[in-house]
N, C-alpha and C positions, 0 to 999 in steps of 0.2 A: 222955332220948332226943333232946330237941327239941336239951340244950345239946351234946349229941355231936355232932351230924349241924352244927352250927353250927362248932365247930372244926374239922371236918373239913373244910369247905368246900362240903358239901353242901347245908347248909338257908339258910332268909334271914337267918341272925344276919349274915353274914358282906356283904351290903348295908347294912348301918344301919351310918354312920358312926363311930359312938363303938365299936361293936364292931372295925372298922379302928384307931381310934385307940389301942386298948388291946393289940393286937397287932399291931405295927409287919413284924417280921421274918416274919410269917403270909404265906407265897403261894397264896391261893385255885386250885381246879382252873381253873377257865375264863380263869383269868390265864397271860399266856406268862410263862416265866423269862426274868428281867430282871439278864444279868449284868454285874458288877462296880456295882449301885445300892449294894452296903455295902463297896466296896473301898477300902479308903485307897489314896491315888496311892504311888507308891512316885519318887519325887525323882533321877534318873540322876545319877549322878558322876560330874563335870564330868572330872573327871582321866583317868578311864578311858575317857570318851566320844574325850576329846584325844587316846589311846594306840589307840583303836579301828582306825584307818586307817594306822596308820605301821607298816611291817613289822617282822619281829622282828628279835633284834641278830645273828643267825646270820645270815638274810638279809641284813643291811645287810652284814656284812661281807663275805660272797659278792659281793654288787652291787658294794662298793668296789673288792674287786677285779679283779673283770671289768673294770669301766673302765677303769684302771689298764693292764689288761693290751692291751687295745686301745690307751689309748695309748700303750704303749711298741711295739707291735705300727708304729702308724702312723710313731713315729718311728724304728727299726729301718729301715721302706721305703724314709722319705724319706734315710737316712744313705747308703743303700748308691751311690747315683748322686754325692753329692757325695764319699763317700771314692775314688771311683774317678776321679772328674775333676777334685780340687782341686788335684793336682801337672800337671796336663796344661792346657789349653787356659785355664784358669782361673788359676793363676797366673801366666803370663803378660798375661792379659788389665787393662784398663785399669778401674779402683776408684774409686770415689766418695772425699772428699775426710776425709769424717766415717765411713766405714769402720771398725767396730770392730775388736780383735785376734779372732783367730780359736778361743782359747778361750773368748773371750764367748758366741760362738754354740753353742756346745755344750751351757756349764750353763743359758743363758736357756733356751734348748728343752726342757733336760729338766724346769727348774720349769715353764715354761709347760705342757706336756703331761700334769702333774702337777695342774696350778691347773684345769684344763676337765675332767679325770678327776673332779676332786672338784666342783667345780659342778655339774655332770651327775647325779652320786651326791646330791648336797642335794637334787636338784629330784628326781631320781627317786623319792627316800624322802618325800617330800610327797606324789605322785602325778603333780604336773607334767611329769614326760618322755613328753608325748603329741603325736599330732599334729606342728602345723609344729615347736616344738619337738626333737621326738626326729628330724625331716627334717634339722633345722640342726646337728643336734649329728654324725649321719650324712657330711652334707654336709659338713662342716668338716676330718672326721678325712680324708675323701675327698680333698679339694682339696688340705689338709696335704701326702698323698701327690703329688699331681702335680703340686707344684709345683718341688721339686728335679728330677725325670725331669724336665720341660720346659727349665727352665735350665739344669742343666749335663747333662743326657745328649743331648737332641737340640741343639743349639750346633755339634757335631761334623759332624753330619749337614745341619742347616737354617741355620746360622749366625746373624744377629740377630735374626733371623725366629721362631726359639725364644726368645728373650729376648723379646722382644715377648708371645708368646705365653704366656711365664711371668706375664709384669706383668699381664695379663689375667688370669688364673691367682688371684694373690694378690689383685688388687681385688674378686673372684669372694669370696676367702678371708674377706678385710675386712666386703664387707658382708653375711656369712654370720654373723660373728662379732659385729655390730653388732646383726643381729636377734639372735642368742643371748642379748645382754645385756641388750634388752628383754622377750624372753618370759621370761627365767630371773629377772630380777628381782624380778618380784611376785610368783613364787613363794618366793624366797626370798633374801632379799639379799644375804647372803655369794657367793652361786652368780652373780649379776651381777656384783659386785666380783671374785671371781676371774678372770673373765674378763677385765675391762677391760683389765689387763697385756698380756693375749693380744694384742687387738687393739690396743693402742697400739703394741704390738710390732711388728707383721704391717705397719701405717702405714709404720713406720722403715724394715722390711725392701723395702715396697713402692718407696719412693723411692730404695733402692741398687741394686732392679732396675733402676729407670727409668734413672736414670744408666750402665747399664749398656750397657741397649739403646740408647743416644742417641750412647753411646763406644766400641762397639763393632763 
């Protein structure tokens, strides 16, 4: 009777130490359960942990397109003011020296538009398009758009005074796309490197404004 009442946790067997020692996995009543004291740790999988946070490929390719589509959306805007004033007031008007042909500008835009669609999509699928970030990426498609309306749609209307206000315009653009290329960075560094084209571009573009407004 005495050794029942002792494994059950009733009597004082279950105080005397070597009684404890001999029945390890034994939980006395007046003891609280004590979870996970016989659990083996279970070790997470490093690969899976990595997969944890990146969205899935249906999503990704949704995301890429969207981008995409905006930017071909922002460059659609910015075309319809230069297709409408490139034979009028603009080709007459007086060019910078180093002046590309004018199919050049066409296919650079459409990579470049291309090259910030997929940057943006890198950092996005990281998580990085937050914050100032997703402001700059915002802000850029934005500016992108107003900065043909400003030089060749009001020129007509305001005269140098809209070239002026273009060059503003793209310096706005520049150092929009300079922070782009330090937040997107250390997210992820193809997504910096796509960019930089951008903005070495937007540089070149800015200085045929200037010449523009200075010669006109």
């Amino acid at each position: 009777m005495d050794g029942r009442r002792s494994l059950s946790g009733n009597g004082r067997g279950e105080q005397n130490p070597a009684y404890r020692l001999s029945h390890p996995h034994t939980r006395f009543d007046h003891e609280p359960p004590c979870w996970g004291c016989w659990t083996v740790p279970v070790t997470p999988d490093p690969r899976r942990a990595a997969r944890a946070g990146v969205p899935g490929v249906r999503s990704q390719i949704i995301a890429l397109g969207g981008f995409l589509a905006l930017s071909g959306i922002a460059w659609l805007l910015a075309s319809v003011p230069i297709i409408l004033n490139s034979n009028g007031w603009y080709a007459g008007s007086a060019k910078a020296p180093w002046m590309p042909p004018t199919w050049m500008f066409r296919t650079t835009w459409m990579l470049l538009y291309t090259g910030v669609a997929a940057a943006a999509w890198l950092v996005w699928r990281k998580g990085g398009l937050t914050g100032g970030a997703r402001a700059g990426y915002v802000v850029q498609l934005l500016l992108n758009a107003a900065w043909p309306a400003a030089f060749f749609a009001l020129y007509p209307m305001l005269g140098a005074a809209a070239l002026w206000a273009a060059f503003l315009v793209i310096c706005a653009l520049a150092a929009t796309l300079a922070f782009l290329i330090l937040r997107f960075g250390p997210v992820d560094a193809l997504a910096g490197f796509l960019v930089l084209p951008y903005f070495s571009w937007i540089v070149f573009s800015a200085s045929l404004n200037l010449y523009s407004a200075v010669h006109n």
